[in-house]
C-alpha positions as CSV (number, residue, x, y, z in Angstrom):
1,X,-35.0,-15.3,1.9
2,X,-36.3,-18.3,3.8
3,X,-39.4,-18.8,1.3
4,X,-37.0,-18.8,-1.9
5,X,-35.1,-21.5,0.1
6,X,-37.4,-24.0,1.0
7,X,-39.5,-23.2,-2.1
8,X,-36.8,-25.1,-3.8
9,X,-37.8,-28.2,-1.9
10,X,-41.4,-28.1,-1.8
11,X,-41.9,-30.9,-4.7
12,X,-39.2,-33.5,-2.7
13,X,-41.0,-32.3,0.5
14,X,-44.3,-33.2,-0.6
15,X,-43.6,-36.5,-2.2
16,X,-41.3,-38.3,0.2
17,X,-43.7,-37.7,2.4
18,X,-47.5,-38.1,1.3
19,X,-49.1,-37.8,4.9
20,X,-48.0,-34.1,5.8
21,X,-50.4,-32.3,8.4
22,X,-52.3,-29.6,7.3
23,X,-49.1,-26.5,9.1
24,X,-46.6,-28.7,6.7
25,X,-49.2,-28.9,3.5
26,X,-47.7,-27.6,0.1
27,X,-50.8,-25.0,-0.3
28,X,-49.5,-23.0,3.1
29,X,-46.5,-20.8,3.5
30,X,-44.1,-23.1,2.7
31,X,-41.8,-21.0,5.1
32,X,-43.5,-22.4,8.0
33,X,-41.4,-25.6,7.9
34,X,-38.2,-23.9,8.0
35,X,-39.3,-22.4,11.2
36,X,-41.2,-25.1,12.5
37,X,-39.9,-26.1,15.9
38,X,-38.3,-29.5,17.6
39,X,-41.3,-29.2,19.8
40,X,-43.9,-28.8,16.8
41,X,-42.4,-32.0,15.3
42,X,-42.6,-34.0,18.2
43,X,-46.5,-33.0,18.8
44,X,-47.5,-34.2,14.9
45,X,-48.8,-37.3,14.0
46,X,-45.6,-38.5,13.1
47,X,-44.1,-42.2,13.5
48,X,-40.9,-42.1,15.2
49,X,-38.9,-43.2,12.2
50,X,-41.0,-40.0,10.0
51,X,-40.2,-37.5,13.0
52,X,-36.4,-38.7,12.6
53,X,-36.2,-37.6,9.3
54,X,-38.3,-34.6,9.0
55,X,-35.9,-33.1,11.9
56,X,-32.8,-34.3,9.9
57,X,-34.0,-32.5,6.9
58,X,-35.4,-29.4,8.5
59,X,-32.0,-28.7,9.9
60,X,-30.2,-29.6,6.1
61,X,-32.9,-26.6,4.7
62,X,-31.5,-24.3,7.6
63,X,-28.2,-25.0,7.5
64,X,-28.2,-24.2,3.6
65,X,-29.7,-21.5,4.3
66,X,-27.1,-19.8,6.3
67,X,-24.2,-21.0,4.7
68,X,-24.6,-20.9,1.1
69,X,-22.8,-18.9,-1.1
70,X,-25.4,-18.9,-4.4
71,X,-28.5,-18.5,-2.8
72,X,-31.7,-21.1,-4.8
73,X,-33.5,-18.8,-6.4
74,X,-36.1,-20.3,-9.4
75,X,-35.1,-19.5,-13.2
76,X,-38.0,-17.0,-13.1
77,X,-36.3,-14.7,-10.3
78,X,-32.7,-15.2,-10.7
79,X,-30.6,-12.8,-12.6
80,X,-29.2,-14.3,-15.5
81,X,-24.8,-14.2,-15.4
82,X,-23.5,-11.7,-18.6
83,X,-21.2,-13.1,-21.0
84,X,-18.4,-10.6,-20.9
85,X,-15.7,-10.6,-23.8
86,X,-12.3,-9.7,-23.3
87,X,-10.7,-7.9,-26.1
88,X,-6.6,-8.1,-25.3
89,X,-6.3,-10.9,-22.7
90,X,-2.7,-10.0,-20.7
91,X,-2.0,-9.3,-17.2
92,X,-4.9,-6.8,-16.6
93,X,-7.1,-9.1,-18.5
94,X,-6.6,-11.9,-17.0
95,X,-6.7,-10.4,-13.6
96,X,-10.3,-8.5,-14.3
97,X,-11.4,-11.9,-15.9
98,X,-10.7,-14.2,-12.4
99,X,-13.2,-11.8,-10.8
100,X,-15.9,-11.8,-13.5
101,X,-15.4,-15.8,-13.4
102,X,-15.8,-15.6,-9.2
103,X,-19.2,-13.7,-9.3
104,X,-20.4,-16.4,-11.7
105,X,-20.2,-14.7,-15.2
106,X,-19.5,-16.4,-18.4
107,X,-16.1,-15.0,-19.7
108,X,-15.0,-15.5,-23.0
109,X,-11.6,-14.2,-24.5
110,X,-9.1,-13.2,-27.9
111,X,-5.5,-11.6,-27.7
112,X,-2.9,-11.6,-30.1
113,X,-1.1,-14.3,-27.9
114,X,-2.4,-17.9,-27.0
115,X,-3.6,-18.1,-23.9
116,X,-5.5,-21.1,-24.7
117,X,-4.0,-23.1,-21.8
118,X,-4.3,-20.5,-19.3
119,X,-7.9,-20.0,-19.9
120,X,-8.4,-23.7,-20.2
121,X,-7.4,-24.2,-16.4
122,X,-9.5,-21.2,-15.0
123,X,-12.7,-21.8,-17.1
124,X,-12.5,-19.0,-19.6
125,X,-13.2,-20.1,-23.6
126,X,-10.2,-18.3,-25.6
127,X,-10.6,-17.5,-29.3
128,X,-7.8,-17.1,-31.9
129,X,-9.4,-14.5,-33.5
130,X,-12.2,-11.4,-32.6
131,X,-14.3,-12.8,-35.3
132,X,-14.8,-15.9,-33.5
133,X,-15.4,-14.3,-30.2
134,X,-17.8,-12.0,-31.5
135,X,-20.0,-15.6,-32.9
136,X,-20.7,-16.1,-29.6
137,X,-22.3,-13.1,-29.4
138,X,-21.3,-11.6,-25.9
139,X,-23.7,-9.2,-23.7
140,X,-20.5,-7.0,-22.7
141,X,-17.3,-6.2,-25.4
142,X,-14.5,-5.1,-22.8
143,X,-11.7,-3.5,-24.7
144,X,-8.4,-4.2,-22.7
145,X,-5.7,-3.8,-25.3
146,X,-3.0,-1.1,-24.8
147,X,-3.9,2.5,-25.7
148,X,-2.0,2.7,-28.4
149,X,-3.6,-0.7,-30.7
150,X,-7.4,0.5,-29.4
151,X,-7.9,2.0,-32.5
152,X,-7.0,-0.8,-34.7
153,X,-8.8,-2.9,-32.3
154,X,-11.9,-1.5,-32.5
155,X,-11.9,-1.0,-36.2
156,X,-11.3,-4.8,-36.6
157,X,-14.7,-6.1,-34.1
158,X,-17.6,-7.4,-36.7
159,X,-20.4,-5.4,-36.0
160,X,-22.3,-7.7,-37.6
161,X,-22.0,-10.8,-35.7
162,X,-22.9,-8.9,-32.8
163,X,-26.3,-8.0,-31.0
164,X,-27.8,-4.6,-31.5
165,X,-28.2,-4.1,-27.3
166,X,-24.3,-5.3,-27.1
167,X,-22.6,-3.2,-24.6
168,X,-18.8,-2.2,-25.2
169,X,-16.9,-1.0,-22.1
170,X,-13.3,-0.2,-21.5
171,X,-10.7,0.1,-19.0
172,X,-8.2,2.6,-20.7
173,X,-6.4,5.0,-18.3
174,X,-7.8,7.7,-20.6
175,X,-10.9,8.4,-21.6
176,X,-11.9,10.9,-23.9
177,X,-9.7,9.2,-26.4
178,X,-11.7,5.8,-26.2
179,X,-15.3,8.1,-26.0
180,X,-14.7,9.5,-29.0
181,X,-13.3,6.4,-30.6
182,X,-16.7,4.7,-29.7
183,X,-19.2,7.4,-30.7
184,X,-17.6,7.6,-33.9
185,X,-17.3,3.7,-34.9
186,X,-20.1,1.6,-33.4
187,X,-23.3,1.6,-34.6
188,X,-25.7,3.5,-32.6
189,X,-27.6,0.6,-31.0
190,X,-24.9,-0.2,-29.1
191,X,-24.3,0.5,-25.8
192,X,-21.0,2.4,-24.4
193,X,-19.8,2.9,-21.0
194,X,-16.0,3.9,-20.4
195,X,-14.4,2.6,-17.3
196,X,-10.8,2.9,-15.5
197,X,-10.9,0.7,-12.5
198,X,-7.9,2.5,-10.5
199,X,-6.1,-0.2,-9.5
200,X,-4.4,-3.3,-11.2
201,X,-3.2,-6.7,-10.4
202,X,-0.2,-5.5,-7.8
203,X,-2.6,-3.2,-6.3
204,X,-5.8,-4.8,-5.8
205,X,-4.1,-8.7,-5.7
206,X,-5.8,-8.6,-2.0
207,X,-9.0,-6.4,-2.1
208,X,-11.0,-4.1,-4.1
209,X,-12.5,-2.7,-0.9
210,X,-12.0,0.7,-1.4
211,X,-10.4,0.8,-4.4
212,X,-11.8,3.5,-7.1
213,X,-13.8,2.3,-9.9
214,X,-14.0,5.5,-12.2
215,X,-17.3,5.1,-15.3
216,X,-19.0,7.2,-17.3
217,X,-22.5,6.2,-19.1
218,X,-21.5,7.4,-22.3
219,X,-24.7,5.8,-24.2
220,X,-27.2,3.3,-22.7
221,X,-30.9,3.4,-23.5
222,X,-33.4,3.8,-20.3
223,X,-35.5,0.7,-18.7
224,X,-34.2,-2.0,-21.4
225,X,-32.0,-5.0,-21.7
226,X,-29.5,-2.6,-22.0
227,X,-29.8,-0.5,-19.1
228,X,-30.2,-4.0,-16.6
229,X,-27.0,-5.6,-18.3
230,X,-25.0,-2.0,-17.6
231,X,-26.4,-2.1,-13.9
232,X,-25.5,-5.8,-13.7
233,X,-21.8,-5.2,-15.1
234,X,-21.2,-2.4,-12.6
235,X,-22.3,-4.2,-9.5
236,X,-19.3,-6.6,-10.2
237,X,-17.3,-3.7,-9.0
238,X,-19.8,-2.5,-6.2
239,X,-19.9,-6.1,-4.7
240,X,-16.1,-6.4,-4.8
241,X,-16.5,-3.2,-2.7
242,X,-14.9,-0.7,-5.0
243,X,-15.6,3.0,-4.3
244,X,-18.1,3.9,-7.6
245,X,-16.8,7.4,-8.7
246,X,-19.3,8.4,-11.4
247,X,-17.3,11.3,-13.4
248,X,-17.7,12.3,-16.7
249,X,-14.7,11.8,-19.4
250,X,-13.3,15.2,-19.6
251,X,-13.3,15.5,-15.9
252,X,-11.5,12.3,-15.6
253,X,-8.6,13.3,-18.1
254,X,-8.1,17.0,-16.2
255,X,-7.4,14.5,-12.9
256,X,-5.6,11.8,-14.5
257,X,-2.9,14.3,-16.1
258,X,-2.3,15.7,-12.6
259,X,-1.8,12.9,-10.9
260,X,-1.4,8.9,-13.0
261,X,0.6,10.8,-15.3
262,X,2.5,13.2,-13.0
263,X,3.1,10.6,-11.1
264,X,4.8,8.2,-14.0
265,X,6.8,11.6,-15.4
266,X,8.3,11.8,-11.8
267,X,9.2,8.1,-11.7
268,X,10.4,8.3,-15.5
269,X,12.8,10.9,-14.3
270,X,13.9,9.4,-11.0
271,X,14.8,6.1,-13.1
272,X,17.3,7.9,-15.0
273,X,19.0,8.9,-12.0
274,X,19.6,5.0,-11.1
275,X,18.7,5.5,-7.8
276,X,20.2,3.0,-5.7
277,X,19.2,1.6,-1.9
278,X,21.5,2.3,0.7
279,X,22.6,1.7,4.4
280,X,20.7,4.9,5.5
281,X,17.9,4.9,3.7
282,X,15.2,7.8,4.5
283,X,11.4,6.9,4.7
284,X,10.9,9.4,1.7
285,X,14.1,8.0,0.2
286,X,12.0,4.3,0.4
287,X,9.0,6.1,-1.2
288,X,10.7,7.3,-4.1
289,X,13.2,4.2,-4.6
290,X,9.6,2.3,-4.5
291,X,7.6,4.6,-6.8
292,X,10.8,4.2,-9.5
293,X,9.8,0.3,-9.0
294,X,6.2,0.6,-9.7
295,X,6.2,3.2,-12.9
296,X,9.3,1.6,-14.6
297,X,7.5,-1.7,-14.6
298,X,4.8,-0.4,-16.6
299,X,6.2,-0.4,-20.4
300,X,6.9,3.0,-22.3
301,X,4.0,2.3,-24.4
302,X,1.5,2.6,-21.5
303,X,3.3,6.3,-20.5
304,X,3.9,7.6,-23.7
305,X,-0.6,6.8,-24.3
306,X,-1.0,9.1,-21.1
307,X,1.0,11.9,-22.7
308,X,-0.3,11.4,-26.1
309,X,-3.5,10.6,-25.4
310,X,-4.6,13.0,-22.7
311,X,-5.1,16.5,-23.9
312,X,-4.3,17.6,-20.2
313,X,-0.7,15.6,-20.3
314,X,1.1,18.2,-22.4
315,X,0.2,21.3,-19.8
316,X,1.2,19.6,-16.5
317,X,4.6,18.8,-18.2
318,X,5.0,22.3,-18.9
319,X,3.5,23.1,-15.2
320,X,6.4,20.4,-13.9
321,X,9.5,22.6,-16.4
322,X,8.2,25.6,-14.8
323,X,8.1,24.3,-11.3
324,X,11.9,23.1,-11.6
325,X,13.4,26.1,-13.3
326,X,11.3,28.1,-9.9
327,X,13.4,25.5,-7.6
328,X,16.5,26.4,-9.3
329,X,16.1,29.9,-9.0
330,X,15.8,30.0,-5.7
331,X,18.6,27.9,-5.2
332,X,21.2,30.1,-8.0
333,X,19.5,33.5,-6.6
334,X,20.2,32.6,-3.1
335,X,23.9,31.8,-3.9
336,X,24.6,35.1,-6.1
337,X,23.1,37.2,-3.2
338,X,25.9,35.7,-1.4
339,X,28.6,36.7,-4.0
340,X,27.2,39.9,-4.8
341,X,27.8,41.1,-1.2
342,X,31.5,39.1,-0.8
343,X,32.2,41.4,-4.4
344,X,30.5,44.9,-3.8
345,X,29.7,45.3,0.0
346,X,33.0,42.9,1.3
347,X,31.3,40.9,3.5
348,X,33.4,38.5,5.3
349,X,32.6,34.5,4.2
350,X,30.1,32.6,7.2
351,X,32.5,31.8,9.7
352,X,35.1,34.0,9.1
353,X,36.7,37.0,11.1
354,X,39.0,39.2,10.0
355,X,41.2,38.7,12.6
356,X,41.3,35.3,12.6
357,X,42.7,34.8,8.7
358,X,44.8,36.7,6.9
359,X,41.9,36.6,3.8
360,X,38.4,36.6,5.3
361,X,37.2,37.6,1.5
362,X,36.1,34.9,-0.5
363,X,37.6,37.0,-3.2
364,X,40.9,38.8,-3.4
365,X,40.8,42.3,-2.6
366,X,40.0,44.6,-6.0
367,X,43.2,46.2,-6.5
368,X,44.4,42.2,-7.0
369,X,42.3,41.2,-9.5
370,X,43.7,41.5,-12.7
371,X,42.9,38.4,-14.8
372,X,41.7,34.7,-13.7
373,X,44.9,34.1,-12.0
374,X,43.9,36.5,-9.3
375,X,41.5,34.0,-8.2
376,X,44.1,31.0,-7.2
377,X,44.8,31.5,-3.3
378,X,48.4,31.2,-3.0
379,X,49.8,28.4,-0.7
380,X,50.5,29.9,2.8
381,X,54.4,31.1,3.4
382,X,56.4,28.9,5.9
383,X,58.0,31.2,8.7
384,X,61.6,31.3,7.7
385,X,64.1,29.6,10.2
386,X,67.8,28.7,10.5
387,X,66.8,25.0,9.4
388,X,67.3,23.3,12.5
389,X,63.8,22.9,13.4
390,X,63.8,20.9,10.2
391,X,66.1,18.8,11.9
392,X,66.0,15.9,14.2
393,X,66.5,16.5,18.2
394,X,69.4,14.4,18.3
395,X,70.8,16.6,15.5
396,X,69.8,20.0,17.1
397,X,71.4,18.7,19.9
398,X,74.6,17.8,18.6
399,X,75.0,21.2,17.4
């Protein structure tokens, strides 16, 4: 990496000063005078005024070297940034759009709300309309509406106005749907890769690191434009540190519906339970009061595209009606084990003995029960007396 470095300042190098030796000449290595020593300088046939500022600018080249961010690399070698489109610019948009914008990418954006001003103060262009987003002619299309408007969405983008190796991505959390969608209206010069980062602006607001980044390579042509601009729009995730899952569409959807969508039902239903906090709160009790938090946020919209959507979403809430009429079973079984025997074998009630209670039974005995009204326990019979324990002392005395 030295030699891209100090090949950058080669032409300053050799003109501010004419009367280099031969080890400092622009013909050599031109790495040699990043590693050329204090020792080396001080040898040369140098005045003391040249020596001064040869050693003030070796150390400059070095500590650029070390410390720069954006390594100097000439037009020739260095990658060139993509110019990524955002199609549906809200919270997930903007969020993905900061971290094109930090790796040095051109981002360019349209939504059906202005956020003109927004992009204006974090160096995004925003466009009213697709149309005019599409003129610009972006390397990547990134679809980040809802689920539900994709379709309308997609059917709206001028082909036309685009270029034949333009790549369109997504970041749905399904992904058949959007496949399908894609196959069926681009034209087939384009490129398609389906994405679902799993994460979003609460959960990766600190890091990436470790995060999954789910994609599939639907459709990009081999050792092109294409296939280096895919590559290059993937290593935004890699270098943010995300954990690259590669996973085809289908097997995506089979996992999502047992677990993103599970796990939305779950918090669906605890919501309408109104689950409050209290003084003695359990850890699990935390966990579900905080998993309520983070589904109900979402908006219905969002949920009801994972059910209807996701060919898989319709099973596992069948699998989850099953599972809680098997809970309840156990539950209803257990207790009419326990009245079956207190009817037919007259077991005594847990905690109960006969000759502790007048009625160990938790029902009365069978030649009692004649109608409903054979149930109702009959207050117990006061012991009869003469009425002067009713009395006060002082009475009882007095008599």
């Amino acid at each position: 990496m030295a030699s891209l470095h100090t090949c950058h300042y080669k032409a300053n190098l050799s003109q501010t000063q004419p009367n280099l030796p031969q080890k400092l000449a622009p013909s050599t290595n031109t790495s040699i005078f990043s590693k050329l020593t204090p020792s080396e300088l001080n040898s040369a046939k140098f005045s003391k005024l040249e020596r001064k500022s040869l050693t003030m600018r070796r150390t400059q080249i070095l500590n650029h070297i070390e410390r720069s961010s954006e390594p100097l690399l000439s037009p020739t070698t260095q990658q060139q940034p993509l110019k990524i489109g955002i199609i549906g610019f809200g919270n997930f948009g903007q969020f993905i759009g900061k971290a094109f914008r930090r790796q040095g990418h051109v981002v360019i954006a349209t939504s059906r709300s202005d956020y003109g001003e927004y992009c204006k103060q974090n160096g995004i262009e925003f466009y009213q309309t697709v149309d005019g987003m599409c003129e610009e002619q972006p390397d990547i299309i990134l679809v980040c509406s809802s689920i539900l408007s994709t379709e309308s969405v997609i059917r709206g983008i001028p082909m036309n106005k685009l270029k034949p190796e333009t790549i369109f991505a997504d970041v749905l959390s399904v992904k058949q749907f959007p496949r399908n969608l894609f196959l069926e209206v681009l034209p087939p010069e384009f490129g398609i890769v389906c994405t679902h980062p799993m994460f979003g602006p609460e959960s990766g607001k600190n890091s990436w690191a470790g995060l999954p980044f789910v994609y599939d390579k639907v459709r990009i042509a081999d050792n092109n434009v294409q296939d280096q601009k895919c590559k290059q729009l993937l290593s935004i995730f890699e270098q943010q540190g995300c954990r690259m899952v590669e996973m085809s569409c289908e097997e995506h959807d089979r996992h999502a519906a047992g677990s993103q969508f599970i796990t939305h039902t779950i918090g669906r239903i605890l919501s309408q339970l109104e689950l409050e906090s209290t003084p003695i709160n359990t850890k699990g009790y935390e966990t579900l009061l905080q998993l309520t938090e983070n589904t109900v946020s979402d908006s219905f919209d969002l949920y009801y595209g994972l059910f209807m959507y996701n060919v898989n979403a319709t099973e596992q809430i069948d699998n989850l009606d099953r599972a809680f009429e098997t809970v309840k079973q156990k539950l209803f079984g257990r207790l009419h084990d326990i009245l079956r025997k207190q009817i037919v074998e007259r077991v005594p009630m847990q905690g109960t003995s006969p000759k502790t209670r007048e009625n160990p039974y938790f029902l009365p005995n069978n030649e009692k029960m004649k109608d409903l009204s054979s149930f109702a326990r009959p207050f117990p019979q006061q012991p009869k007396t003469d009425g002067l324990a009713s009395m006060p002392k002082e009475a009882q005395a007095a008599r």
